[in-house]
C-alpha positions as a Python dict, from the first residue, in 0.01 Angstrom:
ca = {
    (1, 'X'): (0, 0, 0),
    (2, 'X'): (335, -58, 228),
    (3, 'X'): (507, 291, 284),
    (4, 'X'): (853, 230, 145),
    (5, 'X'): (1178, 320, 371),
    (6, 'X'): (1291, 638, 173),
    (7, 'X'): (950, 808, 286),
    (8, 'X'): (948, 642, 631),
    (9, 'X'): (1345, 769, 645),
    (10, 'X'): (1210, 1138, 475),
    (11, 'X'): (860, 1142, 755),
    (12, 'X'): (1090, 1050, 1055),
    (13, 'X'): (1398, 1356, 934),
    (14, 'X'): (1119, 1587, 921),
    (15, 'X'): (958, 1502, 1259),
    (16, 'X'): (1317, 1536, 1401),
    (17, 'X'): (1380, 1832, 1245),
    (18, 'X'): (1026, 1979, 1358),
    (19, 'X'): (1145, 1887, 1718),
    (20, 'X'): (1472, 2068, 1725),
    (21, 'X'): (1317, 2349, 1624),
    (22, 'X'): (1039, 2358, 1888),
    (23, 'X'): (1323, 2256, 2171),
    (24, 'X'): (1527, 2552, 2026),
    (25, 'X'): (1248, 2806, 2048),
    (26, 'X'): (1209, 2688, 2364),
    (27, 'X'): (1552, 2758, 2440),
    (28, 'X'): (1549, 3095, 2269),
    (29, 'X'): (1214, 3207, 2455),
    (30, 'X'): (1414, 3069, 2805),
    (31, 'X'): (1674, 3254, 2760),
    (32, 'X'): (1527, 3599, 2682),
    (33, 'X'): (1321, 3592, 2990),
    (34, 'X'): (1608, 3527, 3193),
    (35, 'X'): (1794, 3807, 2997),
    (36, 'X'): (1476, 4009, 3082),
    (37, 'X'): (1456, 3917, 3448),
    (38, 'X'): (1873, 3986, 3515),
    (39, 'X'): (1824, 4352, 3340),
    (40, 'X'): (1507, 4424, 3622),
    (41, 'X'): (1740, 4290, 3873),
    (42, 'X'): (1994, 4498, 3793),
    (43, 'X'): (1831, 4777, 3722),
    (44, 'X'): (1667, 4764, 4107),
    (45, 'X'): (1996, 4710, 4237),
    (46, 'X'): (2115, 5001, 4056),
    (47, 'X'): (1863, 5221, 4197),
    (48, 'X'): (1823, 5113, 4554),
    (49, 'X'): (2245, 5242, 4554),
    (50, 'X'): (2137, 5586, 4394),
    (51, 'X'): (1860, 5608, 4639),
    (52, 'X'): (2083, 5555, 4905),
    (53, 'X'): (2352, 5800, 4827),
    (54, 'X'): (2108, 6068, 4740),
    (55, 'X'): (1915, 6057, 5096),
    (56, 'X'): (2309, 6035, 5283),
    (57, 'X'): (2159, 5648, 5370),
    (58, 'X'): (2548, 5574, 5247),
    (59, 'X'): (2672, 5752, 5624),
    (60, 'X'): (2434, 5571, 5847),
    (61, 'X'): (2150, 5797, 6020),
    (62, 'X'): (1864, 5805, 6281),
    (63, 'X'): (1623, 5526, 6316),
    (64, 'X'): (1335, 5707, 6300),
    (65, 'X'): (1128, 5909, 5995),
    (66, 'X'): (896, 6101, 6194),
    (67, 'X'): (872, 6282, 6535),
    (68, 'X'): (926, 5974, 6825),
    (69, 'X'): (705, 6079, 7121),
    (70, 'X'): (961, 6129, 7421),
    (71, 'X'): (1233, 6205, 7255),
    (72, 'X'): (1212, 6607, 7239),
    (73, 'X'): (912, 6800, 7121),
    (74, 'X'): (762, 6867, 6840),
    (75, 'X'): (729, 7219, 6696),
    (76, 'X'): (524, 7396, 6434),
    (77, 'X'): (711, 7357, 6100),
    (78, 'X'): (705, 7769, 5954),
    (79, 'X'): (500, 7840, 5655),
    (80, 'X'): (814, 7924, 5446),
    (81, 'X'): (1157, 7784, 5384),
    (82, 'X'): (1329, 7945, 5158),
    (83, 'X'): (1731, 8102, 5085),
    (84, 'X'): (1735, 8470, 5164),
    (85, 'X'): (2018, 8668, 5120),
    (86, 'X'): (2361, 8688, 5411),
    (87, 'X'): (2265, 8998, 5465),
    (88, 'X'): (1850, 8912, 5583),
    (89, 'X'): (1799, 8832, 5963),
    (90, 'X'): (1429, 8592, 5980),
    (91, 'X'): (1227, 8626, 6279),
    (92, 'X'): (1179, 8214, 6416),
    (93, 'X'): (848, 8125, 6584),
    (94, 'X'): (1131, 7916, 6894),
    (95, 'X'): (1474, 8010, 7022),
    (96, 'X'): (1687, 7834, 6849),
    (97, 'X'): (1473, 7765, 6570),
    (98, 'X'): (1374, 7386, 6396),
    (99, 'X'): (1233, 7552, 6078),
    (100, 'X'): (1204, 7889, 5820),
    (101, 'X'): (1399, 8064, 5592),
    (102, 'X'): (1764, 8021, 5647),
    (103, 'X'): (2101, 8134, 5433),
    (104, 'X'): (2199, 7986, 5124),
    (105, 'X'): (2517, 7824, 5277),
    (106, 'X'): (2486, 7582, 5590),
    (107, 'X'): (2744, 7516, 5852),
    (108, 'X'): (3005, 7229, 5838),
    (109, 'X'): (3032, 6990, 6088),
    (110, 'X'): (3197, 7110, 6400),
    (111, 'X'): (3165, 7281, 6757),
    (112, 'X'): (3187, 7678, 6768),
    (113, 'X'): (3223, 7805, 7102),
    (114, 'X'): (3177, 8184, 6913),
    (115, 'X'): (2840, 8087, 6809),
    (116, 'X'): (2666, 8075, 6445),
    (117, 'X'): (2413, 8267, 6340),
    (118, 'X'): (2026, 8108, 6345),
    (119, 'X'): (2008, 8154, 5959),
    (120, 'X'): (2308, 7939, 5926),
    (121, 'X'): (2257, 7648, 6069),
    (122, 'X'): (1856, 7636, 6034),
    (123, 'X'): (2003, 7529, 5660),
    (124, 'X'): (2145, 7252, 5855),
    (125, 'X'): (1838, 7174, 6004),
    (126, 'X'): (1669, 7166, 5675),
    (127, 'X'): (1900, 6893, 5544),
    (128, 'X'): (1825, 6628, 5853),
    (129, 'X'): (2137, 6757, 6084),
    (130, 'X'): (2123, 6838, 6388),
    (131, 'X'): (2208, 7124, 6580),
    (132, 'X'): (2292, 7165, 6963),
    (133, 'X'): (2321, 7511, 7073),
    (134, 'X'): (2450, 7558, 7462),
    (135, 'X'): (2473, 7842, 7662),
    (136, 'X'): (2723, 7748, 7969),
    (137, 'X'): (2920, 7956, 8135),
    (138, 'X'): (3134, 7676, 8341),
    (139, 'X'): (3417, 7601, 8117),
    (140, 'X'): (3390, 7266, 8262),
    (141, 'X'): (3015, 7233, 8167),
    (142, 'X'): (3180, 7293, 7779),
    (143, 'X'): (3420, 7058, 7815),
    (144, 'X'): (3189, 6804, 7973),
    (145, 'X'): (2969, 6899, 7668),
    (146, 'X'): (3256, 6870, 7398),
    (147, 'X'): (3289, 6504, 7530),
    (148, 'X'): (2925, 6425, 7539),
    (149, 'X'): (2914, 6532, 7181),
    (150, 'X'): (3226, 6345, 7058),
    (151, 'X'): (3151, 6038, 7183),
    (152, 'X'): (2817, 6040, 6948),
    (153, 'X'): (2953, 5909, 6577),
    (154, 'X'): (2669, 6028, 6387),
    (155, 'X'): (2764, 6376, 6537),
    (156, 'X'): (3065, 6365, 6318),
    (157, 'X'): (2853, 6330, 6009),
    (158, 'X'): (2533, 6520, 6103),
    (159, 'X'): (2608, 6728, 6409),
    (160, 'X'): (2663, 7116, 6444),
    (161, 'X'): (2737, 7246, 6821),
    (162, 'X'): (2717, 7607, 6885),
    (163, 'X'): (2735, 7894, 7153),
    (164, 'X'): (2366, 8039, 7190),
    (165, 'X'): (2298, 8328, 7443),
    (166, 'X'): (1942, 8321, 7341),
    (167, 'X'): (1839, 8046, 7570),
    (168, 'X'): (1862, 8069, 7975),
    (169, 'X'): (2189, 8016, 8107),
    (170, 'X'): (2302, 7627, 8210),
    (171, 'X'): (2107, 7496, 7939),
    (172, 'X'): (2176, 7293, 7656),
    (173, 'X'): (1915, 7257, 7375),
    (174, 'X'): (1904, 6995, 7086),
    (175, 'X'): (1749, 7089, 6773),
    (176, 'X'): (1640, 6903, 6473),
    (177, 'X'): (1374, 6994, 6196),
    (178, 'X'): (1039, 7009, 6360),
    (179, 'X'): (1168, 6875, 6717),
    (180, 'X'): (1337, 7048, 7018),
    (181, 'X'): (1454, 6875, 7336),
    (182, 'X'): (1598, 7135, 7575),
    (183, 'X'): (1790, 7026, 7952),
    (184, 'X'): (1948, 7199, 8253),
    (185, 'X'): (2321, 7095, 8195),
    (186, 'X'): (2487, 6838, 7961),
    (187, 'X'): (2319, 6453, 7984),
    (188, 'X'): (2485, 6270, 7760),
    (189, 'X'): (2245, 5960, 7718),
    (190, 'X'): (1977, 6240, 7632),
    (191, 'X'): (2213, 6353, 7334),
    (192, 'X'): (2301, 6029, 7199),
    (193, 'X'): (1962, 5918, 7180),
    (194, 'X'): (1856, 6232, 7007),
    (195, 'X'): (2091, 6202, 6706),
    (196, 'X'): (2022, 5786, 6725),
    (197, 'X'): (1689, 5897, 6670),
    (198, 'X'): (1674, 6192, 6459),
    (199, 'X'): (2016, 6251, 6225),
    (200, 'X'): (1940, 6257, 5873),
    (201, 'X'): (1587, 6179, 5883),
    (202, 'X'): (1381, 6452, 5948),
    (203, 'X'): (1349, 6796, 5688),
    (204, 'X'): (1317, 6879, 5352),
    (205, 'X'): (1628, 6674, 5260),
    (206, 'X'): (1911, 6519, 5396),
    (207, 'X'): (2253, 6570, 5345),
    (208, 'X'): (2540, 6567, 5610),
    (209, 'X'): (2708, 6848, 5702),
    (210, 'X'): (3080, 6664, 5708),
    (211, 'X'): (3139, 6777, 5383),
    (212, 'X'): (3024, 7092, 5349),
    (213, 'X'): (3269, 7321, 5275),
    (214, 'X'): (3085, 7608, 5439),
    (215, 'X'): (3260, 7941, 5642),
    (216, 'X'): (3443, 7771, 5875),
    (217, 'X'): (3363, 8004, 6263),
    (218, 'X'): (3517, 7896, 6588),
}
């Protein structure tokens, strides 16, 4: 029996109608995976910026995560760590010290021809800065040292210079967490390659020392 035109006109509406719907599922299930996929994205975007500003990534820093063979060397880190009181003095296993308990507040950025105390600035140490302490008695030597130092832009960010009479006289010694490099006089290639190498990456955590607002001794 012929099919008559009202059912061939009612079979062909439904067959359209069945394929909009699949082509708009379609659609629908398209579009929530790329609504999925641009919430990941963002989310890793988000995070890689937090991860950055937590580790101090956001100031720039050394190349380097772990001790580089050559560059300084490496030292024993102390079983301990911890914030004692202003008032405790901690006995370090090297002169100046790269590890051990240390004083709640560390040292802002900054060169200190009166000295700081080792349980100041081993804080520094612990958050990835570095520390040169100097013991030179040739006022040129400092000023030769002061430029040395200055020239090095990650010294304004990470850097802490210092007087130190516990080291032999003439010598300069370059400190970070876990890693001492110590020369006769001031060679500035040696100190710029030490904070290239070592600012903000080595210690417990790393945080520059520009914005500390720590006592301030000259």
């Amino acid at each position: 029996m012929p099919i008559s035109r009202r059912r061939r006109g009612r079979s062909a509406t439904q067959t359209a109608r069945s394929g909009n719907l699949t082509g708009s599922t379609r659609r629908k299930k398209t579009n929530k995976f790329y609504l999925a996929a641009s919430v990941v994205i963002a989310i890793l975007v988000i995070a890689s910026f937090a991860f950055a500003s937590f580790s101090g990534g956001g100031q720039g820093g050394g190349n380097a995560s772990t001790y580089v063979e050559g560059i300084g060397l490496e030292q024993d880190i102390m079983l301990t760590g911890i914030h004692v009181p202003e008032t405790d003095l901690v006995e370090y296993s090297t002169a100046p010290p790269t590890s051990g308990d240390h004083w709640d507040t560390p040292q802002a950025c900054g060169f200190y021809e009166d000295g700081l105390p080792d349980e100041r600035i081993t804080h520094n140490l612990e958050h990835g800065n570095i520390v040169v302490s100097y013991n030179l008695t040739d006022e040129s030597q400092v000023d030769d040292l002061k430029s040395a130092v200055g020239d090095v832009e990650l010294a304004d960010v990470w850097g802490v210079t210092r007087f130190y009479d516990k080291i032999p006289e003439g010598q300069v010694v370059l400190a970070a967490w876990g890693v001492l490099d110590t020369m006769e006089g001031v060679q500035p290639e040696r100190i710029e390659t030490f904070f290239e190498t070592y600012s903000g990456v080595l210690g417990p955590e790393f945080i520059a020392c520009d914005g500390i607002n720590a006592p301030h001794i000259r």
